[in-house]
C-alpha positions as CSV (number, residue, x, y, z in Angstrom):
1,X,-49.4,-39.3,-9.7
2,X,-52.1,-41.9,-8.7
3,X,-55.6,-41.1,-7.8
4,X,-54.9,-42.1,-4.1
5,X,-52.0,-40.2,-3.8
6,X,-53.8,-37.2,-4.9
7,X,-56.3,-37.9,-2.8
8,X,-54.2,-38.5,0.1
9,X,-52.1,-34.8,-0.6
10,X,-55.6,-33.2,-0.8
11,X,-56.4,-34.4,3.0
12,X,-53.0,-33.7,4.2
13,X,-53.6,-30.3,2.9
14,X,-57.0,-30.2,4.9
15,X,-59.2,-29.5,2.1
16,X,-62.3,-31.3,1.5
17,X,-63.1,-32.7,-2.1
18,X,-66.6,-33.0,-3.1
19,X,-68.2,-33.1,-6.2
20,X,-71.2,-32.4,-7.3
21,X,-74.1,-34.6,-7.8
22,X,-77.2,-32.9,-8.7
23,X,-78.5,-29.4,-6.8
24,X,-77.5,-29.8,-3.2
25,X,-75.9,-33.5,-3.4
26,X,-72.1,-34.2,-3.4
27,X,-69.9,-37.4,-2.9
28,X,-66.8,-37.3,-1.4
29,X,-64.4,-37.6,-3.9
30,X,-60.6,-39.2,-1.7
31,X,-60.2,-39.4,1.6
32,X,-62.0,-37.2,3.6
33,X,-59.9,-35.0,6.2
34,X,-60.0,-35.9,9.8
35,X,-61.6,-32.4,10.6
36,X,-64.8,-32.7,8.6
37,X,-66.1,-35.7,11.4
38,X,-65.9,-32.6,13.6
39,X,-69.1,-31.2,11.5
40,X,-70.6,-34.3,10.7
41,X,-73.2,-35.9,12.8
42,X,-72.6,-39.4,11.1
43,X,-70.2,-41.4,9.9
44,X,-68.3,-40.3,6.8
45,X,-66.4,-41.6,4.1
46,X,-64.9,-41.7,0.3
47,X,-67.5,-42.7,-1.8
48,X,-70.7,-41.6,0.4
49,X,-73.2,-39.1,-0.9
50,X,-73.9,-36.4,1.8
51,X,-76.1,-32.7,1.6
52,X,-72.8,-31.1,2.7
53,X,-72.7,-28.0,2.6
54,X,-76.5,-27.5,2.8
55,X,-76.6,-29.8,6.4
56,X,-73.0,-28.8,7.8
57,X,-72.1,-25.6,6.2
58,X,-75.0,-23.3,5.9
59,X,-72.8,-20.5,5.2
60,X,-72.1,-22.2,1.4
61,X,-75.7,-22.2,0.7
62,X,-75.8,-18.5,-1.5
63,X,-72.1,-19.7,-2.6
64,X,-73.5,-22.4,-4.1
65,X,-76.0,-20.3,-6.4
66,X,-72.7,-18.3,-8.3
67,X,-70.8,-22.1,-8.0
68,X,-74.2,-23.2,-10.0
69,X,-73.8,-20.9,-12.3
70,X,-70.1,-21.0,-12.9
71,X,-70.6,-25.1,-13.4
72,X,-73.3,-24.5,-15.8
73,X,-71.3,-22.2,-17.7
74,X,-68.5,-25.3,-17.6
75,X,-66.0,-21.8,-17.1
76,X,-62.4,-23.2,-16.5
77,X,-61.7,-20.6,-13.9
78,X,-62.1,-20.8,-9.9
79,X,-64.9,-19.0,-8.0
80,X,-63.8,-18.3,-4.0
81,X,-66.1,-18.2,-1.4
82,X,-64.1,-15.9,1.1
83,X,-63.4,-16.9,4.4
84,X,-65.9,-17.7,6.8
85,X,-66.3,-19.7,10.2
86,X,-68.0,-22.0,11.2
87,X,-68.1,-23.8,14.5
88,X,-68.2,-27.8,15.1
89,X,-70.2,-30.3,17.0
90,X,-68.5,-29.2,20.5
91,X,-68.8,-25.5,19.8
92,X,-65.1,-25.0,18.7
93,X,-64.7,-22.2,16.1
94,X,-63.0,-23.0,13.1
95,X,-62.2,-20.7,9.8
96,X,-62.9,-22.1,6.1
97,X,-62.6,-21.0,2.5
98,X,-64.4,-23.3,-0.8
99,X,-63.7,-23.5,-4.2
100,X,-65.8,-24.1,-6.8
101,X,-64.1,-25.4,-10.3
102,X,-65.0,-27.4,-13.4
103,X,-62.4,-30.2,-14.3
104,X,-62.9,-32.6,-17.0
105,X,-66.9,-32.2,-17.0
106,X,-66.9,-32.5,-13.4
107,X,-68.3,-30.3,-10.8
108,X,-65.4,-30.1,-8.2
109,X,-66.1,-28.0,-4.5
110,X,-63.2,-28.3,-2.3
111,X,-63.9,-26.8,1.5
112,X,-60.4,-26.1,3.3
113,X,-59.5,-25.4,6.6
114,X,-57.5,-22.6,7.5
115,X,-54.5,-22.3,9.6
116,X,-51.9,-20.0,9.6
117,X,-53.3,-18.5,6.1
118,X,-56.0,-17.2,8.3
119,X,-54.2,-15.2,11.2
């Protein structure tokens, strides 16, 4: 499967793909999915380097200290976040779960909107 395949199935899927930078800086990895222009105040894109989750998602801040850790530790296995909401630039509420992982020396958060796996 190509890389924009993948990338497309991972934003029909509504999860975000970032990965990780340095401390507190990620690039989106594919295409974004249409909901994250909900959170974001400017103009996003594949490619860009954004402070997501720090600026959009303040609930992922303390998830990101155990994601640090499990990256440092280059552990193959997944750490969850747990569901939390969150609500967007018009005050709509909406109900997320991350993932942090470690794939082929790369620090991979995914952020993905929940539907029905929520109710």
């Amino acid at each position: 499967m190509s890389n924009s395949i993948t990338a497309d199935v991972f934003a029909a899927l509504d999860i975000l793909v970032l990965e990780r930078l340095d401390f507190g800086r990620f690039r989106i990895t594919g295409t974004p999915p249409d909901w994250l222009q909900l959170f974001c105040r400017h103009q996003v894109k594949s490619g860009m380097q954004i402070l997501i989750p720090q600026q959009e998602f303040p609930f992922l801040e303390n998830f990101l200290i155990d994601a640090e850790e499990l990256w440092n530790r280059n552990d193959k296995n997944q750490l969850k976040s747990g569901i939390w909401y969150q609500l967007d630039l018009s005050g709509k509420e909406y109900h997320f779960e991350a993932t942090a992982i470690y794939v082929q020396d790369t620090k991979i958060l995914l952020i993905k909107l929940l539907h029905e796996e929520f109710e």
